[in-house]
C-alpha positions as a Python dict, from the first residue, in 0.01 Angstrom:
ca = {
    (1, 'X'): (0, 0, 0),
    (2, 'X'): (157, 260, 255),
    (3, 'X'): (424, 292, -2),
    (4, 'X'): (207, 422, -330),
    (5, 'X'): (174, 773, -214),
    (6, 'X'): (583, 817, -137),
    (7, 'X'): (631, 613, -491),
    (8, 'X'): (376, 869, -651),
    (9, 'X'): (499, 1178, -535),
    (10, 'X'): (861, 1091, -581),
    (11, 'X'): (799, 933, -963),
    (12, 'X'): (517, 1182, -1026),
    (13, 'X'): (487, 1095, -1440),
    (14, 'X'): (471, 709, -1268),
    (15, 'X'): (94, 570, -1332),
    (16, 'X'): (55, 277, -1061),
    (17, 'X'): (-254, 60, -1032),
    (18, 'X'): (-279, -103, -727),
    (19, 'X'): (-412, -473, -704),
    (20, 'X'): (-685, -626, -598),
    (21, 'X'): (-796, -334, -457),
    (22, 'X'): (-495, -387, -177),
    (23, 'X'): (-688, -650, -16),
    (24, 'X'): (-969, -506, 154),
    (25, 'X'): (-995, -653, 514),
    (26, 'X'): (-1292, -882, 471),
    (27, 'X'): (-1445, -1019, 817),
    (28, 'X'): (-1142, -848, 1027),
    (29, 'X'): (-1047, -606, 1201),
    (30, 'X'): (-841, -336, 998),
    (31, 'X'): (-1120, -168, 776),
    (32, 'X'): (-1052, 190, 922),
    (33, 'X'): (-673, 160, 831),
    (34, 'X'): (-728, -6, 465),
    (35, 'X'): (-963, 270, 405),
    (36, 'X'): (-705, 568, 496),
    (37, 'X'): (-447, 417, 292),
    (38, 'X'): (-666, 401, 31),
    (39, 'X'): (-785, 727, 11),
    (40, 'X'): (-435, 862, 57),
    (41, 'X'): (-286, 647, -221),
    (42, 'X'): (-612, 781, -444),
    (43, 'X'): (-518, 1153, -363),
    (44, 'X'): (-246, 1117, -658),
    (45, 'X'): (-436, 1151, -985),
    (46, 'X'): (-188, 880, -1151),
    (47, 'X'): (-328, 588, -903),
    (48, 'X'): (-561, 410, -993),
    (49, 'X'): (-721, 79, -847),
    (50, 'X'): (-786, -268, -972),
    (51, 'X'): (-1156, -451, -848),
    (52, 'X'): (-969, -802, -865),
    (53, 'X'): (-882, -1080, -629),
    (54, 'X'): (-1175, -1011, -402),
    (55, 'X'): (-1363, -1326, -432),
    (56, 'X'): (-1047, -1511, -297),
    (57, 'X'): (-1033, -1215, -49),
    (58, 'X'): (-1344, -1237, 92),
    (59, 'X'): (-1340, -1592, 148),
    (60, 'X'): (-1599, -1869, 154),
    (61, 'X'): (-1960, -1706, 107),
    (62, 'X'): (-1844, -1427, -100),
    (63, 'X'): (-2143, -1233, -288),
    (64, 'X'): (-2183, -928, -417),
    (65, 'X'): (-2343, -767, -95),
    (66, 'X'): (-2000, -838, 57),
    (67, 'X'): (-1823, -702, -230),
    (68, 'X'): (-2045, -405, -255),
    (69, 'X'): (-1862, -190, 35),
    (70, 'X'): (-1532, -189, -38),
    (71, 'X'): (-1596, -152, -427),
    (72, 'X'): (-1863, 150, -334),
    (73, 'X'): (-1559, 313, -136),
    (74, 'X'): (-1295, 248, -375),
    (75, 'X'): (-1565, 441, -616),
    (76, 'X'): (-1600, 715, -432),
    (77, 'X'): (-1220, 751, -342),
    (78, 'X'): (-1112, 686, -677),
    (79, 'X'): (-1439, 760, -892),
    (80, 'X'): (-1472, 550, -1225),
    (81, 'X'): (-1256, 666, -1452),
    (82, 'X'): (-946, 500, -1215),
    (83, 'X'): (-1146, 234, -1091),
    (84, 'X'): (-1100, -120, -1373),
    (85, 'X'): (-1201, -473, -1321),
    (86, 'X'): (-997, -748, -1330),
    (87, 'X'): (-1069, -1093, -1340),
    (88, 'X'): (-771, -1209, -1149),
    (89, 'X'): (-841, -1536, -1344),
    (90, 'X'): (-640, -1834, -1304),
    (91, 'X'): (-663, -1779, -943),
    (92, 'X'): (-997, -1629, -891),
    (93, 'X'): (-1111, -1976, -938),
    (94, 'X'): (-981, -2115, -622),
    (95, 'X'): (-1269, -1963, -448),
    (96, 'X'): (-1569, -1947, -717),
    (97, 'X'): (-1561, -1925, -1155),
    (98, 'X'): (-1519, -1647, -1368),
    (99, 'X'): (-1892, -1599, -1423),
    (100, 'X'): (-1969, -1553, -1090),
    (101, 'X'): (-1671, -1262, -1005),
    (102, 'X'): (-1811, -1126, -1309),
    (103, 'X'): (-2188, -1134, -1251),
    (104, 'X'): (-2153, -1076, -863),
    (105, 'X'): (-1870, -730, -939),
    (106, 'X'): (-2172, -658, -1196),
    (107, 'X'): (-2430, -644, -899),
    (108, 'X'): (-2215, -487, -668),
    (109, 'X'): (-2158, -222, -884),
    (110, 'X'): (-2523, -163, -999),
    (111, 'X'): (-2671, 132, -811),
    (112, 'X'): (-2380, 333, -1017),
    (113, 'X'): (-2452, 509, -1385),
    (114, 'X'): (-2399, 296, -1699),
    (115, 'X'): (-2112, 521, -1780),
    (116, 'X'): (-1966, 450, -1461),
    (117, 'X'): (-1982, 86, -1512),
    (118, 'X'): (-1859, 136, -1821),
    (119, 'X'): (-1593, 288, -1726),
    (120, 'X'): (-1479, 40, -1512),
    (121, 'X'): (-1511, -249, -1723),
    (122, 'X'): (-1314, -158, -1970),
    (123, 'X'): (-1304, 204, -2058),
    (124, 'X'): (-1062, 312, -1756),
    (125, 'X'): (-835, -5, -1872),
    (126, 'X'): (-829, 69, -2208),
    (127, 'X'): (-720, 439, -2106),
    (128, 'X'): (-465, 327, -1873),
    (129, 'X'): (-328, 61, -2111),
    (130, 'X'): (-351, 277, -2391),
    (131, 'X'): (-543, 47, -2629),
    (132, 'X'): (-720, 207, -2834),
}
């Protein structure tokens, strides 16, 4: 991830999204380091960030209260309008289903506004995608 602020201010037009939230540093050491990279790589208005992969991140045990931290900094860093979910289905189910990412990103992300969950299931996708 060190490399999406050089890539974004060298390729300034370029918009990047950056996976799986760049692997948040679940049960580890690191957290103070993920989150600086983050928030430089958000500084660029053209990043945004993906809420995927974090079930099979987080490893066994994974819920939405261990979700809710990184996803409520990557909110505040990024806000919702470059924040999307992602199901990171096939391989999401190699630690959980689909319905549970789903409903437990859902509850990690419900102290925000409607619009702001809106956003990020599907309106700040369909704006970077460009589907109308």
């Amino acid at each position: 991830m060190n490399l999406v602020p050089l890539l974004s201010e060298k390729f300034p037009n370029l918009r990047i999204v950056i996976d799986h939230l760049a692997k948040p540093p679940f049960g580890s050491d690191g957290w103070e380091e993920w989150a600086r990279q983050l928030k430089q790589a958000a500084e660029n208005p053209n990043v945004f960030a993906k809420l995927s992969g974090l079930n099979t991140a987080a490893g066994n045990g994974w819920s939405a209260e261990v979700l809710r931290p990184c996803i409520a900094y990557a909110m505040d860093v990024f806000g919702a309008e470059r924040l999307m979910f992602g199901s990171d289905w096939p391989v999401a189910i190699l630690n959980g289903s689909y319905d549970e990412v789903w409903e437990e990103t859902h509850l990690a992300l419900s102290e925000f506004a409607a619009s702001e969950r809106a956003a990020v299931f599907g309106g700040t996708a369909a704006r970077f995608y460009r589907i109308p």
